[in-house]
DOFI-457401 format. One line per field, with one value per residue (C-alpha): x negated, y negated, z; residue in one letter. Coordinates in Angstrom, 1 decimal, m for minus. Each point is the difference from the previous one (the first is absolute). Layout:
residues N
px <- c(X ...)
py <- c(Y ...)
pz <- c(Z ...)
r <- c(a ...)
This chain:
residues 440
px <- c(m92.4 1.9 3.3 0.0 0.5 3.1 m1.4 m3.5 2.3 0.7 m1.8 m1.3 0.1 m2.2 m2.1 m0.1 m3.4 m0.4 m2.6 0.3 m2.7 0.3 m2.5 m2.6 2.0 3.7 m0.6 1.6 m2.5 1.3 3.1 0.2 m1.0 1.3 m3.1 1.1 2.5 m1.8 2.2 1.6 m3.1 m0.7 m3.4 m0.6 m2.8 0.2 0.7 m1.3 0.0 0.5 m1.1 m1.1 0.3 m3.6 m0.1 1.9 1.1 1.6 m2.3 0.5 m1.5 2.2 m0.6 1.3 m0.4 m2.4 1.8 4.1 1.9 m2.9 m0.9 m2.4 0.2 m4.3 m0.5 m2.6 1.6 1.1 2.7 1.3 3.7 m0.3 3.5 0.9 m2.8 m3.0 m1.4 0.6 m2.3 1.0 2.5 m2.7 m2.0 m1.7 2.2 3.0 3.2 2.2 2.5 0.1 3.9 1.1 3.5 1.5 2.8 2.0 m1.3 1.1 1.0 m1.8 m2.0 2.8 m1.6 m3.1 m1.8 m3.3 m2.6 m2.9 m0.8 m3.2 m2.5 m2.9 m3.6 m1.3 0.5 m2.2 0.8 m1.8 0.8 0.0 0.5 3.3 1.2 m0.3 m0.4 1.5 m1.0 2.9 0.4 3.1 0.9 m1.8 m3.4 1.5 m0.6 m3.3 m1.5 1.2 m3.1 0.8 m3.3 0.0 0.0 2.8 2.1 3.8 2.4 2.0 3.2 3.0 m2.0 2.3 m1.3 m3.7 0.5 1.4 m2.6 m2.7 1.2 0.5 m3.1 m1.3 1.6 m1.0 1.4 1.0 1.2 3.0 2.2 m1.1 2.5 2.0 m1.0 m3.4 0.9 2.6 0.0 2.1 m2.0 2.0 m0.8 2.3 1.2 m1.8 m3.4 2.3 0.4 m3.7 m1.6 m3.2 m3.0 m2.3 m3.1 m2.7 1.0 m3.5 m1.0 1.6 2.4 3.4 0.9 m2.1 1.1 3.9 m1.2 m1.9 3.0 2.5 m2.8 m0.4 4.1 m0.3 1.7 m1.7 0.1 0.8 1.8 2.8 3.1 3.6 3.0 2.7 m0.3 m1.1 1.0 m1.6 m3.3 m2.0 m2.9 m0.3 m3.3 1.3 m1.3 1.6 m0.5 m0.4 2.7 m2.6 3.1 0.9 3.8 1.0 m0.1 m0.7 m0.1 0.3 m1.9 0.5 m2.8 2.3 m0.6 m4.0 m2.0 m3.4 m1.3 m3.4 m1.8 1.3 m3.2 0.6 m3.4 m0.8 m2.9 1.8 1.8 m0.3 1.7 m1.3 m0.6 m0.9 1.2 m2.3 1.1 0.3 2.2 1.1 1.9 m2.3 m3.0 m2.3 m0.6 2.5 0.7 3.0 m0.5 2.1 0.1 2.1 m0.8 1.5 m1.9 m3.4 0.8 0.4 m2.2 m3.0 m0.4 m0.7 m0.6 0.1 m0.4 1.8 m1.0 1.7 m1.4 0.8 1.4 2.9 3.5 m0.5 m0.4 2.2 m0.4 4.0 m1.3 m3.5 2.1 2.1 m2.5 m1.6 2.8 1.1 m3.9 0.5 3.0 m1.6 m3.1 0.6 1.1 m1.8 0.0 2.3 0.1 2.7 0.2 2.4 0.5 3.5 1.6 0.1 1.5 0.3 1.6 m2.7 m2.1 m2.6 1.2 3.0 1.1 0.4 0.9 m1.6 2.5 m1.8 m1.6 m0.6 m4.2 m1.4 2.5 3.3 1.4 1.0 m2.7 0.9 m2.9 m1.0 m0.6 m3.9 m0.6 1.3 m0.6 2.4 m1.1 1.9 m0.7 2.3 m1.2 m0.1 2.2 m1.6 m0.6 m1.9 0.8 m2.0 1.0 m1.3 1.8 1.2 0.3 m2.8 m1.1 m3.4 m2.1 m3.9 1.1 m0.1 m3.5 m1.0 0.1 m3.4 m0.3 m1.6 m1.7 m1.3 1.7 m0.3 2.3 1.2 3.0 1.2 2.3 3.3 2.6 m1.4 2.7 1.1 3.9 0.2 2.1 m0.3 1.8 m0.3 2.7 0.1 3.3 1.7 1.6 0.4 m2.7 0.8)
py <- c(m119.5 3.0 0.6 2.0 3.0 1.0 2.9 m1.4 m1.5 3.9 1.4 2.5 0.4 2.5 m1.0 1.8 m0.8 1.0 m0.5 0.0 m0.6 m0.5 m0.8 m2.9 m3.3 1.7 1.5 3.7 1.6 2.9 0.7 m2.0 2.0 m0.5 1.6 m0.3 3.1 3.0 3.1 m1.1 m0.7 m3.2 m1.1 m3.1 m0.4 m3.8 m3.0 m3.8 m2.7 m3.6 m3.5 m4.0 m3.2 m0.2 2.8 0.0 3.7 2.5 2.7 3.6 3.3 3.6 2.8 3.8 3.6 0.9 3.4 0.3 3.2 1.6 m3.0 m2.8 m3.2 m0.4 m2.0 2.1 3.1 1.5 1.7 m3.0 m1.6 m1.7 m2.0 2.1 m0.8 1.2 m2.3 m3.1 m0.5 1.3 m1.6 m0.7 m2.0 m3.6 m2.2 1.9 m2.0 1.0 m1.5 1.1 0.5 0.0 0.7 m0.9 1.7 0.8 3.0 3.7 m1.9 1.0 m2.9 m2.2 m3.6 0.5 m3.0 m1.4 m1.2 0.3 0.1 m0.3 2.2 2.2 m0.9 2.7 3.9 1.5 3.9 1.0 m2.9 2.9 3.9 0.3 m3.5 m2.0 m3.8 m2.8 m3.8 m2.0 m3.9 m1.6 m1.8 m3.3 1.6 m0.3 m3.4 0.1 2.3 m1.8 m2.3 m3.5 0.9 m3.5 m3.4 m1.7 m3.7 0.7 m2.4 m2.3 1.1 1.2 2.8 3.1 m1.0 0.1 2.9 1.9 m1.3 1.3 3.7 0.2 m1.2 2.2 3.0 0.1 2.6 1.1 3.5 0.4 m0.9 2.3 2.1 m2.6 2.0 m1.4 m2.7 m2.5 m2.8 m2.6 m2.9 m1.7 m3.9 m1.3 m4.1 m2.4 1.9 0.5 m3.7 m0.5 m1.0 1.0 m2.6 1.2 1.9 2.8 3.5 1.0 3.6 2.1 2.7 m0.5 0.5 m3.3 m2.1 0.3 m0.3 m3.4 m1.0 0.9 m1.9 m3.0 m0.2 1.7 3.0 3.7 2.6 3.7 3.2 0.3 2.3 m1.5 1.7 m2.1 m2.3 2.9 3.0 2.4 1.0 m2.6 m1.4 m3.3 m2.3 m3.2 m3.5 m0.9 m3.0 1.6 m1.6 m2.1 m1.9 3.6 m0.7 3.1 3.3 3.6 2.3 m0.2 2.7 0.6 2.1 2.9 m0.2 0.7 2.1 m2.5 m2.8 0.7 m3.7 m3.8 m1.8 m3.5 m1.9 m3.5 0.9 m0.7 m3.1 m2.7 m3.3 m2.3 1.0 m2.4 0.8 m1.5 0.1 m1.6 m2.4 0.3 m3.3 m1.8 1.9 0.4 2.5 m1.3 1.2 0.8 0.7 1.9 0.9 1.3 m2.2 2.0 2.7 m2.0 m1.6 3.7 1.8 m2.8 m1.4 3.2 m1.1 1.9 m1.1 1.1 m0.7 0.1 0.6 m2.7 2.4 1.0 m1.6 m1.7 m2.9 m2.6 m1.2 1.9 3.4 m0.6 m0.6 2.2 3.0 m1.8 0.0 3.8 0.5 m1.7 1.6 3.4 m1.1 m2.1 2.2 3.0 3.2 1.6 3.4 2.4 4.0 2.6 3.7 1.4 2.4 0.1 m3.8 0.4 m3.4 m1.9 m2.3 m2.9 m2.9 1.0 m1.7 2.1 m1.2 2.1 m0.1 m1.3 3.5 m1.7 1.4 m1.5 m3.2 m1.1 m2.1 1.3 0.3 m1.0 1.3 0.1 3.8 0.0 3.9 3.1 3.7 2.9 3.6 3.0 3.7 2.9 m1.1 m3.8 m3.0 m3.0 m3.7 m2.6 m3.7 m2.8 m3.1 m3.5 m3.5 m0.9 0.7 m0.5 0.3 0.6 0.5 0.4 m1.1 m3.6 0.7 1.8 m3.7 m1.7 m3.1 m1.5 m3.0 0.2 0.1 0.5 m1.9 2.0 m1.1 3.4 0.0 0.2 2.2 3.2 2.1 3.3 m0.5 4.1 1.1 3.4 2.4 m2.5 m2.5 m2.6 m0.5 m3.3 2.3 m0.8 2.3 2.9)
pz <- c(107.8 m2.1 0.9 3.4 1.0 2.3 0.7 1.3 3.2 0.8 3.3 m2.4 m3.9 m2.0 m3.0 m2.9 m2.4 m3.9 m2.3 m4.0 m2.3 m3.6 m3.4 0.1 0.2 0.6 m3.5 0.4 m1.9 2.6 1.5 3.6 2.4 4.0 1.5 3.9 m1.1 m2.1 m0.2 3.1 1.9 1.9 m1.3 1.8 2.7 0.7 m2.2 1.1 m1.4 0.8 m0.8 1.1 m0.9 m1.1 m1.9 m3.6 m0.2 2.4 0.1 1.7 0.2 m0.4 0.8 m1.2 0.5 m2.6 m0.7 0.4 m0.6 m2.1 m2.2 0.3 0.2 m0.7 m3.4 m0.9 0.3 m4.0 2.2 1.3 0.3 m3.9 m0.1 m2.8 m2.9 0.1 m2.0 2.8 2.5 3.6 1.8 2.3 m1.6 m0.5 m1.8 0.6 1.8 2.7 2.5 3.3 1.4 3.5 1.4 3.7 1.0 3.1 1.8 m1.2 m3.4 m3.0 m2.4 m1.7 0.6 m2.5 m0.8 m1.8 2.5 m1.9 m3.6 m2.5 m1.0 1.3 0.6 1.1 0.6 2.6 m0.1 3.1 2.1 3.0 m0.3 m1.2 m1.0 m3.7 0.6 m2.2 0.5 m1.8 m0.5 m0.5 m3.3 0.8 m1.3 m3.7 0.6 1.6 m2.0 m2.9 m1.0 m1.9 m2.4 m1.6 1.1 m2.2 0.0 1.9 m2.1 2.7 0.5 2.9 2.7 m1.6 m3.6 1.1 2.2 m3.1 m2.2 2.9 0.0 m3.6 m0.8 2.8 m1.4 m3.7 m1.2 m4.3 0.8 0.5 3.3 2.7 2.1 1.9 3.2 m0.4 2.1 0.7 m2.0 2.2 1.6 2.7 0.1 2.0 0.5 0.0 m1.0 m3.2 m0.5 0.0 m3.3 m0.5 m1.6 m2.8 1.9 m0.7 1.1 1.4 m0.1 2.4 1.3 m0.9 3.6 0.5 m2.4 0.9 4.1 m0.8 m1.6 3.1 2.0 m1.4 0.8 3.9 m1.7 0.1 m2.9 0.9 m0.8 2.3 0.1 m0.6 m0.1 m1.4 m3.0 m2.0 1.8 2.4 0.4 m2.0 0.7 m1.3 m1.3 2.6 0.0 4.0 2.0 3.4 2.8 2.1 1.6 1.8 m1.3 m0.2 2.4 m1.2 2.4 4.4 1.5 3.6 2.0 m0.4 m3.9 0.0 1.8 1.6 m1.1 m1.7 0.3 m0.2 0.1 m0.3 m1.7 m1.3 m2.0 m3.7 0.8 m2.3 0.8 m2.3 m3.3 m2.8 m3.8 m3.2 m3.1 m3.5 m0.8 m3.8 0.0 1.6 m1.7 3.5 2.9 3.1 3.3 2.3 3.9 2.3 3.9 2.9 2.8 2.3 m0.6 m0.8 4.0 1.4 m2.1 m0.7 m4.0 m1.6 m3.9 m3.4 m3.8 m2.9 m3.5 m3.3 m3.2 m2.7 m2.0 2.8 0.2 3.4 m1.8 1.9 3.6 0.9 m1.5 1.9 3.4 m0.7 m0.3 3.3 1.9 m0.8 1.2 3.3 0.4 m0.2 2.0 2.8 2.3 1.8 m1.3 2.7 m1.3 1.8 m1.1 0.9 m0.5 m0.7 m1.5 m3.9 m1.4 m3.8 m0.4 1.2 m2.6 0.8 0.9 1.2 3.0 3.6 3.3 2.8 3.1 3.5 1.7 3.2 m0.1 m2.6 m0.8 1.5 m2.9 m3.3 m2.5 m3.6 m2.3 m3.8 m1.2 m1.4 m0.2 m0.3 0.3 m0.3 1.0 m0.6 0.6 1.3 3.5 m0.2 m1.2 1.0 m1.5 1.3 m0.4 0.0 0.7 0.0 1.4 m3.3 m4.1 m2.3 m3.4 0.7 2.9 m1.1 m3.7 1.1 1.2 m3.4 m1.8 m0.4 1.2 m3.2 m0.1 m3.4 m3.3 m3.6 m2.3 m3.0 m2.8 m1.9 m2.8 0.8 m1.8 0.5 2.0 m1.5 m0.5 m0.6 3.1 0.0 3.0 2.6 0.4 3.1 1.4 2.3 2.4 4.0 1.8 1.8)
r <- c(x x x x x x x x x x x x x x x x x x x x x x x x x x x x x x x x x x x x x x x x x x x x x x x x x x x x x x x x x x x x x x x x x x x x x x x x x x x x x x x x x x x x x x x x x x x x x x x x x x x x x x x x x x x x x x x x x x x x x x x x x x x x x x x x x x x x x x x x x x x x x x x x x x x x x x x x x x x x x x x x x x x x x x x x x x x x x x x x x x x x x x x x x x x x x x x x x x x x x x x x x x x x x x x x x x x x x x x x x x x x x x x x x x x x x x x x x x x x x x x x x x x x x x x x x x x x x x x x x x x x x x x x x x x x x x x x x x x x x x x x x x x x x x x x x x x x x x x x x x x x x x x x x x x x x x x x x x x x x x x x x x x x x x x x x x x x x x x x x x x x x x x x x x x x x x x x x x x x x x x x x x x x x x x x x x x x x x x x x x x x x x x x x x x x x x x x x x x x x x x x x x x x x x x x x x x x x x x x x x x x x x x x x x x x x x x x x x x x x x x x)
C-alpha cells in the first residue's frame, strides 16, 4: 500500500481534487494547464476512475463544466482555453496527458496534502456528454505498453531478466530522433529479488503488445507486471512500470477497517465456479530435447471442492523449459486458483492509499461474519464530486497475479518445432533503463 494517510483516521477530512493536462506524451507543447481551477472557478463535475486485477490499465472517466468564467473548455471551440499557443492542439484533446491530484486535509484546512492518483493520457473528449458538462475518458500509463505493438517476431539472446527486459523496450521503442521530453514517461522498471536473479534462455519474441510480452514474462515466474504508484525509492508521486510477486502467504497487514470505517457492504458472493485444483504444465525440455510434463494439486481443496482440472501449455520457444520453472509456474497457478472466489466489497469514504493487492483485514461486524476477515484487494473505484467521496473496495481471500489470465493460456496439444538464429537482439538501449531496486 502507499504510505497512509493520518488524516484518513479523522471523523471527517475534506478532499481537495485537481486536474492538469499537458502536450501529447508529457511533451509541453503548451503551458500545463490545472483545468479543475479556471479564473478561480471550480470546473469539476465528477472524476472516476478505478481498476482490477484483470484488467491492465486503470481507466476513468472526468467530467468538467463545459464553459467556466466566460471561457470554454469545448475543443472545438476557436475561442477556447489554448494553454498559451495557438498552434497546439486544445488541452482537451486525444493524445494529450494529464494527472489527476487529490488532497485530504483536516476539516476547515485548505489543500496542503496534494498528491498524484492518476496519470496518462486522454482517449477520448466527448463535449456534450450532458447540457453543460465536457467529458474526458483517461487511461493510466500502462496503455504505453499495451498500445505499444512488438511488429516483428525476432530471436531474444539468453541472458539475466533486466538485460532482456531492457533489450524488449528498446527494441519496442525504436526511436532515431532525438531523446523525447523525459516527462514522456518514467523510465524505471522495478524487478525486484529473485525475479532479478532469473536468467533468461534464448526464445522467439512472438508478435504482440509490449504490455504482453513483459506480463508473460512475470507469469511464467508467478509475478504480475503493472504500473503502480511508489513513493519512496525515487520520490513522491511516481508511478512506477513494477514487475511484483503478489504476497500469497498474507504476511503482511495493510489496512484494518472496522464497520465504522465504510458505509454498507455492497456484495460478498462466495462461488466455486473458477477453481482449478489440479492443473498439469507441458512443456519442452531443451536439455533433454522432448515435450515433458509436471502435475500439481491441492488435495484439500480437490476433497472439498471435487477434482476440478485445467491444462497449461508452453510454447517451445518459452523459458519454462525445466521441470522447477514448470512447477514453479504451476504452483503460483494453484495458489491463485484453488480456492473460491470469495469476493467482499465495501463503500467508504474516499481511500487514496489503496492499491490492488494490498492486504485489508475487515473487523468481525457481528451480521454478516463474526471473525476477522483478512482479504486480498482485487478492485478499485474512486468517485469524487462536490457532493460525494466514495471508494469502493474489492476484495478477494488472497493475492494474485492473475485471475482470468491463467484461463487466457491455450491448452495446446499440438506444436510446431522451429530453430531461429540466434544473436539477433538489438543492444541499442535507448531511454528506457531497467533497474534491481526492491519494489514499492
Amino acid at each position: 500500500m502507499r504510505a497512509n494517510d493520518p488524516i484518513l483516521s479523522l471523523p471527517r477530512y475534506g478532499v481537495w481534487v485537481r486536474l492538469t493536462v499537458a502536450g501529447p506524451g508529457g511533451v509541453f507543447s503548451f503551458n500545463p494547464i490545472e483545468l479543475t481551477s479556471i479564473a478561480g472557478k471550480d470546473s469539476l463535475f465528477e472524476a472516476s476512475w478505478g481498476e482490477d486485477l484483470d484488467q491492465p490499465c486503470a481507466s476513468g472517466t472526468i467530467r468538467l463544466a463545459r464553459k467556466v468564467a466566460g471561457q470554454s473548455l469545448s475543443p472545438l471551440m476557436s475561442t477556447g482555453i489554448s494553454g498559451g499557443n495557438p498552434q497546439a492542439k486544445p488541452p482537451l484533446w486525444p493524445g494529450n496527458s494529464f494527472v489527476l491530484e487529490t488532497s485530504c486535509d483536516a476539516p476547515g484546512a485548505g489543500p496542503a496534502n496534494w498528491r498524484h492518483v492518476l496519470k496518462g493520457r486522454i482517449d477520448e473528449v466527448d463535449p456534450n456528454s450532458d447540457d453543460k458538462t465536457v467529458a474526458i475518458s483517461v487511461r493510466d500509463d500502462a496503455s504505453i505498453f499495451v498500445e505499444q505493438w512488438i511488429e516483428d517476431a525476432r530471436t531474444i539472446s539468453e541472458g539475466p531478466v533486466v538485460q532482456v527486459l531492457q533489450g524488449i523496450l528498446d527494441f519496442a521503442y525504436p526511436f532515431t530522433g532525438g531523446a523525447p521530453s523525459p516527462d514522456y514517461f518514467n523510465t524505471y522498471i522495478y524487478a525486484p529479488p529473485p525475479l532479478s536473479d532469473w536468467v533468461v534462455r534464448e526464445y522467439t519474441q512472438e508478435k504482440m503488445s509490449l504490455m504482453e510480452a513483459l506480463r508473460t514474462i512475470a507469469l511464467q515466474q508467478g509475478y504480475d507486471f503493472r504500473v503502480m504508484y511508489q513513493d519512496q525509492t525515487l520520490g513522491p508521486n511516481i508511478f512506477v512500470p513494477t514487475f511484483y510477486n503478489p504476497d500469497r502467504a498474507l504476511s503482511r497487514v495493510d489496512a484494518v477497517m472496522g464497520p465504522r470505517d465504510y458505509f454498507s457492504i455492497k456484495g460478498m458472493p462466495i462461488s466455486r465456479v473458477d477453481i482449478r485444483n489440479r492443473i498439469r504444465i507441458r512443456y519442452f525440455n531443451s536439455s533433454a530435447g522432448e515435450w515433458q510434463e509436471v502435475f500439481v494439486e491441492d488435495i484439500d481443496s480437490g476433497i472439498q471442492y471435487g477434482p476440478r482440472f485445467m491444462q497449461l501449455a508452453e510454447a517451445q520457444s518459452t523459458n519454462i523449459d525445466t521441470s522447477f520453472e514448470a512447477n514453479t509456474m504451476g504452483q503460483a497457478a494453484l495458489a491463485d486458483l484453488k480456492d473460491p472466489s470469495f469476493t467482499h466489497q465495501i463503500e467508504r469514504r474516499y481511500f487514496w492509499p489503496v492499491q490492488l493487492n494490498d492486504i485489508h483485514t475487515y473487523e468481525a461486524n457481528g451480521e454478516h461474519y463474526d471473525t476477522d476477515q483478512t482479504l486480498a484487494v482485487a478492485s478499485i473505484q474512486h468517485t469524487l464530486s462536490p457532493s460525494t467521496q466514495r471508494t469502493t473496495i474489492g476484495t478477494r481471500g488472497k493475492p494474485a497475479a492473475a485471475l482470468r489470465n491463467w484461463f487466457d493460456k491455450p491448452p495446446k496439444t499440438t506444436y510446431i518445432h522451429t530453430q531461429l538464429p540466434s544473436g539477433n537482439a538489438q543492444e541499442d538501449s535507448v531511454w528506457y533503463r531497467v533497474l534491481n531496486l526492491d519494489p514499492p
